[in-house]
PDB file with SEQRES, HELIX, SHEET and CRYST1 records, atoms N, CA, C and O in Angstrom:
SEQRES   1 A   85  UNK UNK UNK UNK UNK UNK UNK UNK UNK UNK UNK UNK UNK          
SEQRES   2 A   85  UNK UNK UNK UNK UNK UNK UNK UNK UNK UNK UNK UNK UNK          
SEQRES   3 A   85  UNK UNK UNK UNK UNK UNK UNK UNK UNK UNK UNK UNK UNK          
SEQRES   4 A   85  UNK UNK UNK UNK UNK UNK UNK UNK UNK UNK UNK UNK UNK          
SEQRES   5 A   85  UNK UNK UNK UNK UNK UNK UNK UNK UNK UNK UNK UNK UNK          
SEQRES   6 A   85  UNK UNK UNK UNK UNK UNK UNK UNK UNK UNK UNK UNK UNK          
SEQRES   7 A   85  UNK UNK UNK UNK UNK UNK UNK                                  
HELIX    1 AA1 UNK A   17  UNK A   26  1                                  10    
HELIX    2 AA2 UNK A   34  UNK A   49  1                                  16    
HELIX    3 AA3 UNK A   51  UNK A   60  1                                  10    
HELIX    4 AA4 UNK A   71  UNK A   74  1                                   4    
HELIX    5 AA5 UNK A   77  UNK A   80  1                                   4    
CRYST1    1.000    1.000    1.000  90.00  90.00  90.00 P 1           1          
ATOM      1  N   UNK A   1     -11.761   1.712  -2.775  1.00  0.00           N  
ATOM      2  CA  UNK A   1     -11.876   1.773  -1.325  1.00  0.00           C  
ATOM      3  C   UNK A   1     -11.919   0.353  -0.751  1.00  0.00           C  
ATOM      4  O   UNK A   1     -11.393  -0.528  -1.430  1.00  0.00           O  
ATOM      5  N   UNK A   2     -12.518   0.007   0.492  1.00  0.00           N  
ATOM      6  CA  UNK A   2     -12.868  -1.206   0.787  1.00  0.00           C  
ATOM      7  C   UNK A   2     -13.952  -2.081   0.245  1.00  0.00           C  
ATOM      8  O   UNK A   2     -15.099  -1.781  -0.087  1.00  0.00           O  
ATOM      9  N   UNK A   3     -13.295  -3.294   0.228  1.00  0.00           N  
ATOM     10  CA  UNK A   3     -13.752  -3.879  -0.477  1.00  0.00           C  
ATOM     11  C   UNK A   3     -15.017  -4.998   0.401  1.00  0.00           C  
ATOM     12  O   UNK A   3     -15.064  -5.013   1.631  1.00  0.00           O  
ATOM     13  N   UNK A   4     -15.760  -5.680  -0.282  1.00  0.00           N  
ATOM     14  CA  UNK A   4     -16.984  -6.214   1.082  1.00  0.00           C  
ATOM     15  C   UNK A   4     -16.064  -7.360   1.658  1.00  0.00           C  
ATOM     16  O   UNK A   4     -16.582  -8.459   1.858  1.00  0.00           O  
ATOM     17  N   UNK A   5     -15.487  -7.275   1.778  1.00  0.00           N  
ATOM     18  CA  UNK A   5     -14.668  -8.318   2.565  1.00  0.00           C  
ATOM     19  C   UNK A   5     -13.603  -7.516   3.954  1.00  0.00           C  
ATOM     20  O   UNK A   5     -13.030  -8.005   4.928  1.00  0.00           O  
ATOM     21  N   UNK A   6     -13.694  -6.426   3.548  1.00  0.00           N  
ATOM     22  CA  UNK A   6     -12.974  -5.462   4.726  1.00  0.00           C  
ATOM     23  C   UNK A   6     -13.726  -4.505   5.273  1.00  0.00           C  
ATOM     24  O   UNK A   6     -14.587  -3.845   4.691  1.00  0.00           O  
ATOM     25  N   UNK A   7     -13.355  -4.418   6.553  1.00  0.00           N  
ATOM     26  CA  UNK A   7     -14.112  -3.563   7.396  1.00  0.00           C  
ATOM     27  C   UNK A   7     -13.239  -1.969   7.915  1.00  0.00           C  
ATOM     28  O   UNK A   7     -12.015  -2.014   8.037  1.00  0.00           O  
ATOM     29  N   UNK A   8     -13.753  -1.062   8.100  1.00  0.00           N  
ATOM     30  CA  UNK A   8     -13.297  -0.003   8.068  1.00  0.00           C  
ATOM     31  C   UNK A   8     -13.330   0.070   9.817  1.00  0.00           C  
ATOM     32  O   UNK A   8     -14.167  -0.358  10.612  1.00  0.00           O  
ATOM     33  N   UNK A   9     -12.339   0.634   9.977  1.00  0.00           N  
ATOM     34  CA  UNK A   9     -12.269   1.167  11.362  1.00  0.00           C  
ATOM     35  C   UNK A   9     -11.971   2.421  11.717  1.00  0.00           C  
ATOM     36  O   UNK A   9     -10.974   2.874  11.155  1.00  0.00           O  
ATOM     37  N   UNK A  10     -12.834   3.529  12.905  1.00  0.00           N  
ATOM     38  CA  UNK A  10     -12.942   4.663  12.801  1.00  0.00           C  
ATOM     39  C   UNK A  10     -10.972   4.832  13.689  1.00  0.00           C  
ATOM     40  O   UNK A  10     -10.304   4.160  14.474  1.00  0.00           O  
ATOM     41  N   UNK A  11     -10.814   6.026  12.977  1.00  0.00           N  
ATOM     42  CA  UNK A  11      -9.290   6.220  13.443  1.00  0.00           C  
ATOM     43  C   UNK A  11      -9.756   8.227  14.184  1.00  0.00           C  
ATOM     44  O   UNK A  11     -10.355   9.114  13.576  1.00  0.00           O  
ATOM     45  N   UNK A  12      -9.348   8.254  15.176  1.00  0.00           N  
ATOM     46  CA  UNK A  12      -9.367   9.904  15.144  1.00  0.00           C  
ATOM     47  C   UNK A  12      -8.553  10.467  16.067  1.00  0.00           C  
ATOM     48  O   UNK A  12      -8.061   9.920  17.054  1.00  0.00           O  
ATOM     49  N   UNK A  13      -8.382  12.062  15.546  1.00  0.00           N  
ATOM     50  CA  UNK A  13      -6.903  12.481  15.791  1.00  0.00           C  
ATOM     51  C   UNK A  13      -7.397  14.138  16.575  1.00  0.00           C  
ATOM     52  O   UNK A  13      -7.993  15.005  15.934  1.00  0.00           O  
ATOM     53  N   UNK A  14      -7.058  14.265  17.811  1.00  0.00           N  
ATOM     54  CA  UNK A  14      -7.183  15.606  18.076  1.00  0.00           C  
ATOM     55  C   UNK A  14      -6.635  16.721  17.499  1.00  0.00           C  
ATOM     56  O   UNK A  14      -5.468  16.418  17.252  1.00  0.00           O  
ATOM     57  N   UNK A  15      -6.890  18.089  17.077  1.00  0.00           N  
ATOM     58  CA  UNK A  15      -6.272  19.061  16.901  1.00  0.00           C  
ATOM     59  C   UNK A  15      -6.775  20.049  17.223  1.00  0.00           C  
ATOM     60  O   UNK A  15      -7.941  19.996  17.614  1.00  0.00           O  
ATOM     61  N   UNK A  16      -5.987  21.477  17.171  1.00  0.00           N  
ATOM     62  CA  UNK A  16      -5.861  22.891  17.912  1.00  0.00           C  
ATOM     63  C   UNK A  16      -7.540  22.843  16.729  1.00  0.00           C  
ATOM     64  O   UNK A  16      -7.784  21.975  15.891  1.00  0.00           O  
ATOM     65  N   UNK A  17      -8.244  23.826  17.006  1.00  0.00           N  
ATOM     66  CA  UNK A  17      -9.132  24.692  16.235  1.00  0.00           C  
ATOM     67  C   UNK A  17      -8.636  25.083  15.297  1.00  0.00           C  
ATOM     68  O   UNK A  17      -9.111  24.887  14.178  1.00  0.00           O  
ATOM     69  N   UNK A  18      -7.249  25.920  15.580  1.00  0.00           N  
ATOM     70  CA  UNK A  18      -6.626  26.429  13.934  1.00  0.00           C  
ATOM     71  C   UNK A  18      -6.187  25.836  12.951  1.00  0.00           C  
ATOM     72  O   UNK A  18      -6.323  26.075  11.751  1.00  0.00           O  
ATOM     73  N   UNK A  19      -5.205  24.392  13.922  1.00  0.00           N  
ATOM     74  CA  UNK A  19      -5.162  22.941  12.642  1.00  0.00           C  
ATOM     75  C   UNK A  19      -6.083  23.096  11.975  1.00  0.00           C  
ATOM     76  O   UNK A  19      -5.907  23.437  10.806  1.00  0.00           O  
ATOM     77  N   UNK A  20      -7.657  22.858  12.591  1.00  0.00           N  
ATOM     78  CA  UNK A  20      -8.683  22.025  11.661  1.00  0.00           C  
ATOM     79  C   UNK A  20      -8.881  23.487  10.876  1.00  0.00           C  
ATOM     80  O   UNK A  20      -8.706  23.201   9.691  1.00  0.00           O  
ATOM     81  N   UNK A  21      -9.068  24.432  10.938  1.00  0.00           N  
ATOM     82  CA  UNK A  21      -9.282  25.460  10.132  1.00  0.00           C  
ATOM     83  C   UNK A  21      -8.642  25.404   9.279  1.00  0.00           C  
ATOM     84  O   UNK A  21      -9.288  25.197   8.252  1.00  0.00           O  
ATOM     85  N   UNK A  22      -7.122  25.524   9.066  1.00  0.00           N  
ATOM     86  CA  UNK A  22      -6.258  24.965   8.020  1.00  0.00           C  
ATOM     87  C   UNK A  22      -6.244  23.753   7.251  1.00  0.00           C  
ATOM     88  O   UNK A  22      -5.732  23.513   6.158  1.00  0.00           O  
ATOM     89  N   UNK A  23      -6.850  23.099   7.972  1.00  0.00           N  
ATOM     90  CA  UNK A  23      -7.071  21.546   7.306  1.00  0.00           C  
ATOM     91  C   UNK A  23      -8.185  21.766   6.605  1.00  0.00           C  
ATOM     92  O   UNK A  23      -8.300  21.198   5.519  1.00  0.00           O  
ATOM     93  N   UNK A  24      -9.148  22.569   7.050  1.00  0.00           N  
ATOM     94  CA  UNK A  24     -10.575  22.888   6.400  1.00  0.00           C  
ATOM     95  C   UNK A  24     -10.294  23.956   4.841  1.00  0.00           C  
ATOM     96  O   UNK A  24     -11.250  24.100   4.080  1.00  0.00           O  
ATOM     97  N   UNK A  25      -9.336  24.432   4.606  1.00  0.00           N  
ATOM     98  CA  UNK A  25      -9.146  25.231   3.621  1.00  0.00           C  
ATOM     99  C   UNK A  25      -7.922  24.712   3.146  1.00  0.00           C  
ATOM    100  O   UNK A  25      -7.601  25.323   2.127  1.00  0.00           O  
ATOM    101  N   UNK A  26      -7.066  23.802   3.470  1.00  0.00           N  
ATOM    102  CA  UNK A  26      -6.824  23.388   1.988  1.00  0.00           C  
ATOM    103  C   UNK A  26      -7.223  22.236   1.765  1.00  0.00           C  
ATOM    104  O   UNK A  26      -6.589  21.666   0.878  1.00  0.00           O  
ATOM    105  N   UNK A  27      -8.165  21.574   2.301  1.00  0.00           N  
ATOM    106  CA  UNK A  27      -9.085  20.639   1.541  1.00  0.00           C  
ATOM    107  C   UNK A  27     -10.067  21.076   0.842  1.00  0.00           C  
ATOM    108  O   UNK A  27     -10.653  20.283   0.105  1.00  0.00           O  
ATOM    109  N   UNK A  28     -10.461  22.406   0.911  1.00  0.00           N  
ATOM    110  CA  UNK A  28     -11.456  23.119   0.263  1.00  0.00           C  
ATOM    111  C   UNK A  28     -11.015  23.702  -1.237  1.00  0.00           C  
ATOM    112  O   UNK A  28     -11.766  23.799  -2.208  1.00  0.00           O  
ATOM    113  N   UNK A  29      -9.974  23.968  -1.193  1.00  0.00           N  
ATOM    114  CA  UNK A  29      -8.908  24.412  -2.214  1.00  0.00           C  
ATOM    115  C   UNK A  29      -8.126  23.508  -3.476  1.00  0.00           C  
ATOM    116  O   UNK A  29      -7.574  23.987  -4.467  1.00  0.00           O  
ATOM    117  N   UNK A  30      -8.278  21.888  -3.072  1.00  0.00           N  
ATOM    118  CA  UNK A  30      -8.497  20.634  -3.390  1.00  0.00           C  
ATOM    119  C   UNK A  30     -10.149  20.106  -4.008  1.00  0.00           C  
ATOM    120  O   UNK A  30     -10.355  19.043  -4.593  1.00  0.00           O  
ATOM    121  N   UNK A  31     -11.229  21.206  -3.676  1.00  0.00           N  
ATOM    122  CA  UNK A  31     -12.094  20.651  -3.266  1.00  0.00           C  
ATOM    123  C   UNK A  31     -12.917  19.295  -3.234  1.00  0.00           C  
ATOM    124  O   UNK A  31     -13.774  18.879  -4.014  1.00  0.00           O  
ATOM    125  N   UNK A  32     -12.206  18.552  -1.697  1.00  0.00           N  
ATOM    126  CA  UNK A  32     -12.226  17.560  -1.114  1.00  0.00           C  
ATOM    127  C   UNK A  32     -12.764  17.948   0.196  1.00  0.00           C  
ATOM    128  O   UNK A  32     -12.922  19.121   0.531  1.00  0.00           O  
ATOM    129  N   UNK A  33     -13.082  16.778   1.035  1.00  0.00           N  
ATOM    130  CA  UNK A  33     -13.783  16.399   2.145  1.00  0.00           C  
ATOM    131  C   UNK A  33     -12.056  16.765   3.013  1.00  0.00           C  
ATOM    132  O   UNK A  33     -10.972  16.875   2.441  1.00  0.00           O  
ATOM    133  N   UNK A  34     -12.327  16.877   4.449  1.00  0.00           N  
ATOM    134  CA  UNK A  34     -11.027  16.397   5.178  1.00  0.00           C  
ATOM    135  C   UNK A  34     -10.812  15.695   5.348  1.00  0.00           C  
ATOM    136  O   UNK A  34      -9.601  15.673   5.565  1.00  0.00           O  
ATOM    137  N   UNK A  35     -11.371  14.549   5.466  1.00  0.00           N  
ATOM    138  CA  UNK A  35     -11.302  13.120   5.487  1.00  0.00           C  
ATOM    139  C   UNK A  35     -10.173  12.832   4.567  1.00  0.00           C  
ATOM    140  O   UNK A  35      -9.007  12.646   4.915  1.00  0.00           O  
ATOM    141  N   UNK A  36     -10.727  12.810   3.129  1.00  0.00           N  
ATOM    142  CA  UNK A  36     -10.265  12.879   1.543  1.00  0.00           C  
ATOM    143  C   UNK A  36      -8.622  13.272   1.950  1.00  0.00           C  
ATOM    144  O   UNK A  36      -7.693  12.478   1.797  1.00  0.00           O  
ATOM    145  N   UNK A  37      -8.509  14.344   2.372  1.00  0.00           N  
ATOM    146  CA  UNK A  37      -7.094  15.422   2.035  1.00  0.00           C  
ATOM    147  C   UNK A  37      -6.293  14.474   3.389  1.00  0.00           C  
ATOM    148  O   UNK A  37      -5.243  13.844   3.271  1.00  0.00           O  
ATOM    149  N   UNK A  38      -6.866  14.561   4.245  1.00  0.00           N  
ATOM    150  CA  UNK A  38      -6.042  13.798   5.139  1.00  0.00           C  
ATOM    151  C   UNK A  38      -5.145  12.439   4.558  1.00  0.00           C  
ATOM    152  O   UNK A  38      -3.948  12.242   4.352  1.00  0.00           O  
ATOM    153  N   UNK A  39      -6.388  11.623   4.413  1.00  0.00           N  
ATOM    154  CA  UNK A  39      -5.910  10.160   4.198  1.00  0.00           C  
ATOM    155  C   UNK A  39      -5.037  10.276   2.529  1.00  0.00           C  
ATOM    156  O   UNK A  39      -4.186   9.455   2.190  1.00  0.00           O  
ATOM    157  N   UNK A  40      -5.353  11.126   1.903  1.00  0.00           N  
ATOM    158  CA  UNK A  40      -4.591  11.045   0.563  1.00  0.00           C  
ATOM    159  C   UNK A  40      -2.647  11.307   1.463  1.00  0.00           C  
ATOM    160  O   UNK A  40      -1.639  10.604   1.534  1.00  0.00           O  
ATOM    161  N   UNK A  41      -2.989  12.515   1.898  1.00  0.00           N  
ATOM    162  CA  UNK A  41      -1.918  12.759   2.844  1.00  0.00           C  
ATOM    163  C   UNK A  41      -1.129  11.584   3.498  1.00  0.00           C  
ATOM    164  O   UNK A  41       0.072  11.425   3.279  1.00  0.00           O  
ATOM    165  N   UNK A  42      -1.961  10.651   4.426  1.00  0.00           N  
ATOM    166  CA  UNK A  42      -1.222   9.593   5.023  1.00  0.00           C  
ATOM    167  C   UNK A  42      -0.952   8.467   4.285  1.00  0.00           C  
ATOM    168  O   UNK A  42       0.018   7.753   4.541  1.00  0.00           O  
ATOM    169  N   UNK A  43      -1.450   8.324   3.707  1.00  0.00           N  
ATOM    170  CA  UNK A  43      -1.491   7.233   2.350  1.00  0.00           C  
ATOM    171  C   UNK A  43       0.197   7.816   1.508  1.00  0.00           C  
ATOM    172  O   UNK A  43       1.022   7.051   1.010  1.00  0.00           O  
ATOM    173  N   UNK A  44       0.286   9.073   1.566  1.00  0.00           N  
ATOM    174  CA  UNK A  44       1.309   9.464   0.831  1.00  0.00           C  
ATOM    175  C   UNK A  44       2.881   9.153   1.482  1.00  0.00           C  
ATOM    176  O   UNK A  44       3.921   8.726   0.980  1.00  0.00           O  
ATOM    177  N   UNK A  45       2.479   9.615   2.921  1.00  0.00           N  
ATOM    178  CA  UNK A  45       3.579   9.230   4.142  1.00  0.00           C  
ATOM    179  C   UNK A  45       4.116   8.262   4.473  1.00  0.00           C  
ATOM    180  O   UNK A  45       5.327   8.123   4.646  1.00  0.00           O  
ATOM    181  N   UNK A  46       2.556   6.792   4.715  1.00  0.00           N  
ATOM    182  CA  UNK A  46       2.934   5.820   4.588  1.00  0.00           C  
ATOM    183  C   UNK A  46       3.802   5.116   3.158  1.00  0.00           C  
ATOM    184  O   UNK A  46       4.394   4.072   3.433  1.00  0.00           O  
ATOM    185  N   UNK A  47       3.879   5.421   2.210  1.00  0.00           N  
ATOM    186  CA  UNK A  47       3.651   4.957   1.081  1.00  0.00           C  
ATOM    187  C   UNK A  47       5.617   5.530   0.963  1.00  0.00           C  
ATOM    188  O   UNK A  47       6.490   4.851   0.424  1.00  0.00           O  
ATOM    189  N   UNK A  48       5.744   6.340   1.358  1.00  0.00           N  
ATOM    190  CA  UNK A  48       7.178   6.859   1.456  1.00  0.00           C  
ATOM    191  C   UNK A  48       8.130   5.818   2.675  1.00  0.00           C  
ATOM    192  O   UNK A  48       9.155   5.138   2.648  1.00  0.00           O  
ATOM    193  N   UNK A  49       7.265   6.129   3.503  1.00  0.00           N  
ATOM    194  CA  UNK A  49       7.914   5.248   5.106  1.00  0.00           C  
ATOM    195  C   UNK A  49       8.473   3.991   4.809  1.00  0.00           C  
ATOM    196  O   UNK A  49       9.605   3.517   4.909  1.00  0.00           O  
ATOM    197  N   UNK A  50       6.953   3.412   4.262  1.00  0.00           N  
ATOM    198  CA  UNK A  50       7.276   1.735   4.251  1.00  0.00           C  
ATOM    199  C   UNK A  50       7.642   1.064   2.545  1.00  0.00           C  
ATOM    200  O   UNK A  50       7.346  -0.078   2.194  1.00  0.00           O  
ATOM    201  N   UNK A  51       8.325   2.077   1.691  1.00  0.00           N  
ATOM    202  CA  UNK A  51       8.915   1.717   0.800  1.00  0.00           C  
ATOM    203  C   UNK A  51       9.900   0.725   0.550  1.00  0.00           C  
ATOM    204  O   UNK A  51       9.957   0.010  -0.450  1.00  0.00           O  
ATOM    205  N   UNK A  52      10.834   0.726   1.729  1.00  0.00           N  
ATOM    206  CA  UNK A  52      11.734  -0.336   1.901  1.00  0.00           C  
ATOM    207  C   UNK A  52      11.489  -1.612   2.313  1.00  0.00           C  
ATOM    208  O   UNK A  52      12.250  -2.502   1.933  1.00  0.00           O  
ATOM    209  N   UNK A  53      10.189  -1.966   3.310  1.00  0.00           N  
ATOM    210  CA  UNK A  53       9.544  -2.830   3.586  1.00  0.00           C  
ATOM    211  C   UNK A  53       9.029  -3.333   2.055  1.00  0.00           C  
ATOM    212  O   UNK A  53       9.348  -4.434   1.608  1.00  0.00           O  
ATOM    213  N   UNK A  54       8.292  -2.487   1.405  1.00  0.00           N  
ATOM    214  CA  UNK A  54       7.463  -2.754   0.333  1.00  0.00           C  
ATOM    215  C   UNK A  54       8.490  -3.482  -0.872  1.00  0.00           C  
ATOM    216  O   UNK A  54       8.165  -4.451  -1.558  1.00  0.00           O  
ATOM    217  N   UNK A  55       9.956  -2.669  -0.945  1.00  0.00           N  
ATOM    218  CA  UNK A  55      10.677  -3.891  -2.001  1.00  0.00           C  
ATOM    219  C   UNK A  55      11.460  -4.977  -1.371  1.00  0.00           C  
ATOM    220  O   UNK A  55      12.110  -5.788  -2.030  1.00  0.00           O  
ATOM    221  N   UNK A  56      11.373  -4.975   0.075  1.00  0.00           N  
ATOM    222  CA  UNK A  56      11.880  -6.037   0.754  1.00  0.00           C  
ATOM    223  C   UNK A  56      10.804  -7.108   0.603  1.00  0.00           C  
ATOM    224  O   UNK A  56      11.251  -8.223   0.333  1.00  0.00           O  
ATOM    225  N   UNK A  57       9.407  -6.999   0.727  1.00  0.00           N  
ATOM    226  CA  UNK A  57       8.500  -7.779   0.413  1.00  0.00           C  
ATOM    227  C   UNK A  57       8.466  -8.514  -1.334  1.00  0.00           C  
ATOM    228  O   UNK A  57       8.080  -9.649  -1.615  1.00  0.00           O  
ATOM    229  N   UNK A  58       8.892  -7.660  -2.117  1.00  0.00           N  
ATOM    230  CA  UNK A  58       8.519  -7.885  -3.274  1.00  0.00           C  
ATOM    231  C   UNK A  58      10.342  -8.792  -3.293  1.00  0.00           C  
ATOM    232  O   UNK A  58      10.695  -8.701  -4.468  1.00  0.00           O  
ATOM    233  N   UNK A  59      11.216  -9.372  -2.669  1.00  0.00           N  
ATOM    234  CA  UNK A  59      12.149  -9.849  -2.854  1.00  0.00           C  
ATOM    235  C   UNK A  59      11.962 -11.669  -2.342  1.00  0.00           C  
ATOM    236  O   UNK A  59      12.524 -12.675  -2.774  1.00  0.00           O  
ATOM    237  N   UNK A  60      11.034 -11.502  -1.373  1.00  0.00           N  
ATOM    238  CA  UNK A  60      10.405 -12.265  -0.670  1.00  0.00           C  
ATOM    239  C   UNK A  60       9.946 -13.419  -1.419  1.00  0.00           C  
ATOM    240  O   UNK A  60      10.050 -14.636  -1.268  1.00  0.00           O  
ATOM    241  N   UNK A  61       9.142 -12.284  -2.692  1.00  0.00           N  
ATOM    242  CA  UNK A  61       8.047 -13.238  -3.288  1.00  0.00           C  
ATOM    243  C   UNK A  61       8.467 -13.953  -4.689  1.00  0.00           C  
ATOM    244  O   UNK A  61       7.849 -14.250  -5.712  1.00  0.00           O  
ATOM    245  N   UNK A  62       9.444 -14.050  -4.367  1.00  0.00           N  
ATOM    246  CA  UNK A  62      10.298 -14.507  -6.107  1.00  0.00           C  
ATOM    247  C   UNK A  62       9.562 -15.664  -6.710  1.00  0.00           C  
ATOM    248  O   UNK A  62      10.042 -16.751  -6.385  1.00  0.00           O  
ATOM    249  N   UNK A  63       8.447 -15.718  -7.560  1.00  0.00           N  
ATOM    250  CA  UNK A  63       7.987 -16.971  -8.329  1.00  0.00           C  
ATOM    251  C   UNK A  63       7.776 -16.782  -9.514  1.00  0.00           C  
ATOM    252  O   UNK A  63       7.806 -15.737 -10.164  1.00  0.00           O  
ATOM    253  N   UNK A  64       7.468 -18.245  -9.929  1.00  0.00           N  
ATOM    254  CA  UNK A  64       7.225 -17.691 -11.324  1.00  0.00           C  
ATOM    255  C   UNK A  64       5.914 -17.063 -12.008  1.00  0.00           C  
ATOM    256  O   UNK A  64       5.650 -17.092 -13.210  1.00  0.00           O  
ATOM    257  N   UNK A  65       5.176 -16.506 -11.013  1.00  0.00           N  
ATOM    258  CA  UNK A  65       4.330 -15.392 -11.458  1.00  0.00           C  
ATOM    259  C   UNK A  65       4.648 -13.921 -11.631  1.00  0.00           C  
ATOM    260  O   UNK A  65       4.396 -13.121 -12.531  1.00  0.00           O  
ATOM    261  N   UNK A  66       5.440 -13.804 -10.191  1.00  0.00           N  
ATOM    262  CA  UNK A  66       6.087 -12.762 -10.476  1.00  0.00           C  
ATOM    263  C   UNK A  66       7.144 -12.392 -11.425  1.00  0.00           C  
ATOM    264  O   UNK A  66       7.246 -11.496 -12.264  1.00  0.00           O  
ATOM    265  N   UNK A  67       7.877 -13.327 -11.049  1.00  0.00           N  
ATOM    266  CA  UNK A  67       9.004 -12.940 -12.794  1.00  0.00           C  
ATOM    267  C   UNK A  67       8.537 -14.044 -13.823  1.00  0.00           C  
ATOM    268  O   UNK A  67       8.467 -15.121 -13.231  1.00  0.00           O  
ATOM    269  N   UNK A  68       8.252 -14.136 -14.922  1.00  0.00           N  
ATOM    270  CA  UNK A  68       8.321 -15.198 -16.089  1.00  0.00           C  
ATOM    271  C   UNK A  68       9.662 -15.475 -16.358  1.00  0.00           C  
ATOM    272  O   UNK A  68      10.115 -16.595 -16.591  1.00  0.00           O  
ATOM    273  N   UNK A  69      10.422 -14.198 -16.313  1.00  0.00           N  
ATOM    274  CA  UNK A  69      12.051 -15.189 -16.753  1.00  0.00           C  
ATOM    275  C   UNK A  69      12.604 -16.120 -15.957  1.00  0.00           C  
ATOM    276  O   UNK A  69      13.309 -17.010 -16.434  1.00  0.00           O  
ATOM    277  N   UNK A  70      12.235 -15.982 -14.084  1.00  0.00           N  
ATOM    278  CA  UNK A  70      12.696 -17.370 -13.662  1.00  0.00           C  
ATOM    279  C   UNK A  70      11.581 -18.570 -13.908  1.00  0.00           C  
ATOM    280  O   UNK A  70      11.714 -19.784 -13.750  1.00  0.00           O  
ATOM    281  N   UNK A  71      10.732 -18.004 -14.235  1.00  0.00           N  
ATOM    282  CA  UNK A  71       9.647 -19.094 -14.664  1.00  0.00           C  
ATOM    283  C   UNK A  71      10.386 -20.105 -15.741  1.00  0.00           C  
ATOM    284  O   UNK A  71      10.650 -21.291 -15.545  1.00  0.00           O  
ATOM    285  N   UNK A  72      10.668 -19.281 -17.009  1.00  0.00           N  
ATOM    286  CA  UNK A  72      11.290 -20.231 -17.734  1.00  0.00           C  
ATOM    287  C   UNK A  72      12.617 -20.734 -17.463  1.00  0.00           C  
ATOM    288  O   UNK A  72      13.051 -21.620 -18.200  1.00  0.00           O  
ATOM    289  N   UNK A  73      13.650 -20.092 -16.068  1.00  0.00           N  
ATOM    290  CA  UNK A  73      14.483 -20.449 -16.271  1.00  0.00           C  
ATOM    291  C   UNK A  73      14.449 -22.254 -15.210  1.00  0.00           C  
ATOM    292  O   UNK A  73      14.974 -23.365 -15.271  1.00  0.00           O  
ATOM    293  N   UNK A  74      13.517 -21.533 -14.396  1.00  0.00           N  
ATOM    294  CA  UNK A  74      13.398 -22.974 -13.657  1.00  0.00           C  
ATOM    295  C   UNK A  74      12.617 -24.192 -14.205  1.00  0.00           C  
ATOM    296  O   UNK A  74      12.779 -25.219 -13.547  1.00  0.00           O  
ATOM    297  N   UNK A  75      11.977 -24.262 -15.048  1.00  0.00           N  
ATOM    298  CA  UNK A  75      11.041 -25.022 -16.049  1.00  0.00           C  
ATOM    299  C   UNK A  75      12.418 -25.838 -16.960  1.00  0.00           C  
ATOM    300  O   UNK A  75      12.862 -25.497 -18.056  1.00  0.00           O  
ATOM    301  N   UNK A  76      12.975 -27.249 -15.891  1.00  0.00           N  
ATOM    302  CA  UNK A  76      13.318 -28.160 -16.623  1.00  0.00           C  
ATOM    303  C   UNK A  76      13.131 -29.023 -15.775  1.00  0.00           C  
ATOM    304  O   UNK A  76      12.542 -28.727 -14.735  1.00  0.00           O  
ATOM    305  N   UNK A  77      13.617 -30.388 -16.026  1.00  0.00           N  
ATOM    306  CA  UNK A  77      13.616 -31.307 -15.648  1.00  0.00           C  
ATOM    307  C   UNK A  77      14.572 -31.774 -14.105  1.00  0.00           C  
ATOM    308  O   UNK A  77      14.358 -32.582 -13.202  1.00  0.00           O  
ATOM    309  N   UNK A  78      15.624 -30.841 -14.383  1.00  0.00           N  
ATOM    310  CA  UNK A  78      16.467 -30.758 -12.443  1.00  0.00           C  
ATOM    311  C   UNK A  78      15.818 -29.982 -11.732  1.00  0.00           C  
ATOM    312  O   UNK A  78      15.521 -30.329 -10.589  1.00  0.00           O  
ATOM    313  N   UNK A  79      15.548 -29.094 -12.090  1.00  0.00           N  
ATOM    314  CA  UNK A  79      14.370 -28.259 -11.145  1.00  0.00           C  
ATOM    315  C   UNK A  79      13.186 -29.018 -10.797  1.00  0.00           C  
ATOM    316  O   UNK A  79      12.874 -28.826  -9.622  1.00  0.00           O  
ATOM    317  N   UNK A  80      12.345 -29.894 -11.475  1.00  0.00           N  
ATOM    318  CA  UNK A  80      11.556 -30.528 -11.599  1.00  0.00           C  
ATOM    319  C   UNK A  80      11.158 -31.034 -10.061  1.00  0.00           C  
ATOM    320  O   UNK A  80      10.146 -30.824  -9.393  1.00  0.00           O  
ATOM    321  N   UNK A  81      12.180 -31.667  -9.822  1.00  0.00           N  
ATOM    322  CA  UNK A  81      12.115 -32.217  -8.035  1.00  0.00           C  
ATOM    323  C   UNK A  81      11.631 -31.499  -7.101  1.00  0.00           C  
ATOM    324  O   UNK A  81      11.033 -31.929  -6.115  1.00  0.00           O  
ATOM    325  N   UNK A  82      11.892 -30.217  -7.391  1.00  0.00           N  
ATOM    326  CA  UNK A  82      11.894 -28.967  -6.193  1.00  0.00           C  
ATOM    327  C   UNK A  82      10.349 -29.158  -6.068  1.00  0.00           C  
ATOM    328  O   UNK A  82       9.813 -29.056  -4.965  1.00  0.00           O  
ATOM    329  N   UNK A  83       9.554 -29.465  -7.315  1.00  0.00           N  
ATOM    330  CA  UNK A  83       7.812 -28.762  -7.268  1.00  0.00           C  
ATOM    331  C   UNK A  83       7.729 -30.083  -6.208  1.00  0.00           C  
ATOM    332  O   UNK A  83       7.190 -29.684  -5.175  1.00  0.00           O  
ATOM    333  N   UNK A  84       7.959 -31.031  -6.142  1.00  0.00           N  
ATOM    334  CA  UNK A  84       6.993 -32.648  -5.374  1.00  0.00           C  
ATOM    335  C   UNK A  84       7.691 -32.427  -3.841  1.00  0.00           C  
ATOM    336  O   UNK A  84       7.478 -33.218  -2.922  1.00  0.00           O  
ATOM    337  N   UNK A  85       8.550 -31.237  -3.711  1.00  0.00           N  
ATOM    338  CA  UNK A  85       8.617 -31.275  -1.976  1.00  0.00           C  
ATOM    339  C   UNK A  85       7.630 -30.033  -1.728  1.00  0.00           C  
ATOM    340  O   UNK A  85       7.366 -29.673  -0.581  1.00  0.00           O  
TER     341      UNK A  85                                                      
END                                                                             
């Protein structure tokens, strides 16, 4: 969950009575909180949505932590220059 360095912020969402009734039984059926079933839920949505963001980010970050093979491939002496700018 969060970690002590992050703060949680309350998020809330209106619905019909019968939503939450439905929301109340199949989180019960899970047996989970609604809270729980929800956010597993949006967590799932988001996690679909911003997939393309997510390997556009990971294209971003090309080093040599992330890959070791350009690690070793950039580890000579012409490359060398690049680290002192």
């Amino acid at each position: 969950m969060a970690t002590t360095h992050e703060r949680r912020v309350r998020l809330s969402i209106d619905v019909l009575r019968e939503e939450r009734r439905r929301l109340h039984i199949a989180a019960a059926k899970r047996d989970q909180s609604i809270r729980d079933y929800v956010w597993q839920a949006v967590e799932a949505r988001l996690k679909h949505d911003l997939a393309d963001e997510a390997a556009t980010a990971g294209l971003l970050a090309l080093n040599e932590r992330a890959d070791p093979v350009l690690a070793a491939l950039w580890d000579n002496p012409k490359d060398a220059a690049y680290d002192k700018i």
